[in-house]
N, C-alpha and C positions, 0 to 999 in steps of 0.2 A: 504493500500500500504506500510506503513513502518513497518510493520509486515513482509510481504514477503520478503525484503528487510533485514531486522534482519534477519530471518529465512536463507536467502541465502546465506548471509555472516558467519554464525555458519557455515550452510553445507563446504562453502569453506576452513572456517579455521580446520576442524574436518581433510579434505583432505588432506590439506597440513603435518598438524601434524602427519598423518596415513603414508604418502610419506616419511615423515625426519625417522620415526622410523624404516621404511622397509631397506632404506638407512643407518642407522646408526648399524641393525644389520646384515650387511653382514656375509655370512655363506659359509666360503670355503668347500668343499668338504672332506669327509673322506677321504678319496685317497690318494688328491693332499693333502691336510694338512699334510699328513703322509709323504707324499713327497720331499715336501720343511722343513719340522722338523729334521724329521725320528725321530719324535714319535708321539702317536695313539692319537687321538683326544683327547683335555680337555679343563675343561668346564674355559675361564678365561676373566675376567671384561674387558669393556672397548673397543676399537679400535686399542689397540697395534698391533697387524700383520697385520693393514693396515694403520700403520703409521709409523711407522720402517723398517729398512730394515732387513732383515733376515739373521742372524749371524750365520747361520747351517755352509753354504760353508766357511766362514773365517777362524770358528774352525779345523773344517777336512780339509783344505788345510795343518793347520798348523802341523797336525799329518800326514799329508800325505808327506811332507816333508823329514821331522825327516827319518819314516818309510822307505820311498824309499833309501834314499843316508843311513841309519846303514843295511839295506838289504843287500847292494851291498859291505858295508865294510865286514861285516860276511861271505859273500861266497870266498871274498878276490879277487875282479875282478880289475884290473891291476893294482896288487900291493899291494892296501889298506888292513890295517892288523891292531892290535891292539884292544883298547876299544873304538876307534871314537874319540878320543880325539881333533882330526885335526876340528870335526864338532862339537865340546862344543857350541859356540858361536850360532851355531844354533838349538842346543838343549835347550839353554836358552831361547831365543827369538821369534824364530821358532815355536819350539814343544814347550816352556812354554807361555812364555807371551802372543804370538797370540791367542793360545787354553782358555787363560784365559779371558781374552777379549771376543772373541766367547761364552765361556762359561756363562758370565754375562750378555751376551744377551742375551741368550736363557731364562738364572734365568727370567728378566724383562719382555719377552713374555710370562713367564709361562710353557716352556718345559720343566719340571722336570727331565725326562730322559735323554734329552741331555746335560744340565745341568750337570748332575751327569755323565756322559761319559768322557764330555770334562772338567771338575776340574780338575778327574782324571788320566785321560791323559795327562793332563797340567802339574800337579803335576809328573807323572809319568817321564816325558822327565827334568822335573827340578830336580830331586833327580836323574836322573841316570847322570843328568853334574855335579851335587854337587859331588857326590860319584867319577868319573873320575877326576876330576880337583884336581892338588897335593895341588895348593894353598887355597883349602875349611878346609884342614886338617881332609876328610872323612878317607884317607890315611894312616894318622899322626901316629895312633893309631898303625900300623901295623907294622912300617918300624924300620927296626934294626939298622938303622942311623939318630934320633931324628932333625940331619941338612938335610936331604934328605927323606922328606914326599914321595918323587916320587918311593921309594921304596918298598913303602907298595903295592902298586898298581900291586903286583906281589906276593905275600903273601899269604899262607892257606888260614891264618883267615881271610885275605877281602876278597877273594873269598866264602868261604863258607858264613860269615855273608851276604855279598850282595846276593847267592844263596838263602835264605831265602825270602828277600823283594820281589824276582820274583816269589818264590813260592806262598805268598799272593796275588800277581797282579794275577797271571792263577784261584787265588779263586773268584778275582773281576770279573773278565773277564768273569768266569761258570755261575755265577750272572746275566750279563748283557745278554749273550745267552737265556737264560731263560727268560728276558726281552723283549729282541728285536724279540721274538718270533708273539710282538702285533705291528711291524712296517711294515719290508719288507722283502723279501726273501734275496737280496743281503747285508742286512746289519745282517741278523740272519747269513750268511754263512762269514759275517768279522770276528765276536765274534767267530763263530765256529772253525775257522782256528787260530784267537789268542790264542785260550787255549792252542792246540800243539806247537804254536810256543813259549808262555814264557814258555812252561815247557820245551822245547828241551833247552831252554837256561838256566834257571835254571841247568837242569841237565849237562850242559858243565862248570859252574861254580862252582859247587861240584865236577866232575871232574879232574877240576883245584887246586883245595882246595888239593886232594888227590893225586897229581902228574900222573895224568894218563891225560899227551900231548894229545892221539891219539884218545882216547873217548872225549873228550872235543871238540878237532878239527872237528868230525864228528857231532857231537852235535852243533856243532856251525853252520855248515852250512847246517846242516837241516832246524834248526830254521830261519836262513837265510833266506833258500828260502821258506819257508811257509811264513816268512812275505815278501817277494816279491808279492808272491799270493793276500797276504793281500792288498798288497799298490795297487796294479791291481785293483782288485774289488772295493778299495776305490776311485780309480783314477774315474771307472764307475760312481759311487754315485756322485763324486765331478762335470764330467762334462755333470752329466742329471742337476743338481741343478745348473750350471751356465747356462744352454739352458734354464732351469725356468725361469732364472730371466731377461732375457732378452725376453721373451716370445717368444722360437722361434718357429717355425713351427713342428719340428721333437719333439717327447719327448720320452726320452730310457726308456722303459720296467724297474719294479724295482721287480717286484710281487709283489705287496701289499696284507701284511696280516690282516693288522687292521680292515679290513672290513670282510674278511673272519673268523676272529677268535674274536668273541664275549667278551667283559671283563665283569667282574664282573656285572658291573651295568646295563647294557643292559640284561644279563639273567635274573636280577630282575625283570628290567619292562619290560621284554616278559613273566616273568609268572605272574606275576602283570594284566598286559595285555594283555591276551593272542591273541584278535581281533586285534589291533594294529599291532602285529609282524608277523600275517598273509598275 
């Protein structure tokens, strides 16, 4: 009898142990992982994304922001004109700090992609309030009145030098398309729409560099409203990912391509194993 006894209490605790490991390695869905990330599954230690909250929407709020109200400065709708200067504060804080924040979240979950999205982005809205702002002295450099930095800000040479920094942002941008090719449909057609919009703006700020007003003007609000587009589509992304999180009933279409489009290491172990992927 105290044999059976031993024997039934092993089987129980083998049970239990079997129950915490099935429990401990919860497995969300291709899809949905791609979903609430927007980037394509990876393999990472641990119970972080079901023990944290999901830092995706904090970051893209904070570029969604930025994006929507310098959209509406660039087309020039009631009134608004200039470099944005009026929204620095929220270029700072908004578009940088928020996006950085977000961004460190994702690092600590493990979203390499968005990670690397939202740095720089974060980065991208902090160097364009560094470069606006007279008192950074991005300006300084420019201005034919060494007491009036605010001068520069109107100058060739800052326009063409800063014309540059936006020409390597549309090379990151080409980058991240290519990318986000393994996420979703609506977030491969954000990338695709950013590449025209930093290079229409680039090209308004060479433009400017060359005293040609009236090509720069129309360049300006091109780019404008391709990123309008942008901030539309982002605004979609932003409020499937907040009905996520509150688990609502409805959930918006995003196309997911992560599943549809195999990476690297799944075409290994499908030719590895070819029975398997059958």
């Amino acid at each position: 009898m105290p044999l059976i006894k031993a024997e039934s209490t092993k089987d129980s605790h083998v049970d239990t142990l079997q129950q915490t490991r099935t429990q401990g390695s919860i497995q969300i869905p291709a899809d949905l992982l791609e979903q609430l990330y927007l980037s394509p599954e990876t393999r990472v230690k641990g119970r972080l994304r079901q023990t944290f909250g999901n830092p995706t929407p904090v970051a893209l709020g904070g570029f969604l922001v930025c994006a929507s109200a310098h959209s509406m400065t660039l087309l020039g709708w009631q009134g608004a004109s200039g470099l944005g200067g009026a929204n620095l504060g929220c270029f700072l804080y908004v578009g940088g700090a928020i996006q950085f924040l977000g961004a460190i979240g994702e690092w600590v979950l493990g979203n390499t992609f968005s990670t690397v999205v939202f740095f720089t982005f974060g980065g991208f809205w902090l160097t364009y309030a560094t470069a606006i702002n007279p008192n950074s002295g991005a300006s300084a450099e420019y201005s034919p009145n060494p007491h009036n930095p605010a001068l520069g800000l109107s100058e060739p040479g800052f326009f063409a030098t800063f014309g540059f920094f936006l020409v390597a942002m549309t090379l990151v941008i080409f980058f991240f398309a290519i990318a986000s090719v393994r996420t979703n449909l609506v977030f491969f057609t954000v990338f695709l729409t950013l590449i025209p919009t930093v290079a229409c703006l680039s090209a308004a700020f060479f433009a400017l560099a060359h005293g040609d007003a009236a090509t720069a003007a129309t360049c300006e609000h091109v780019g404008g409203g391709l990123l309008l587009a942008v901030a539309f589509l982002g605004w979609y992304i932003f409020l499937s990912l907040l009905l996520l999180s509150v688990d609502f009933p409805i959930r918006l279409p995003m196309g997911d391509l992560s599943t549809r489009i195999q990476g690297f290491n799944q075409r290994q172990k499908a030719h590895s194993n070819p029975e398997e992927s059958v």
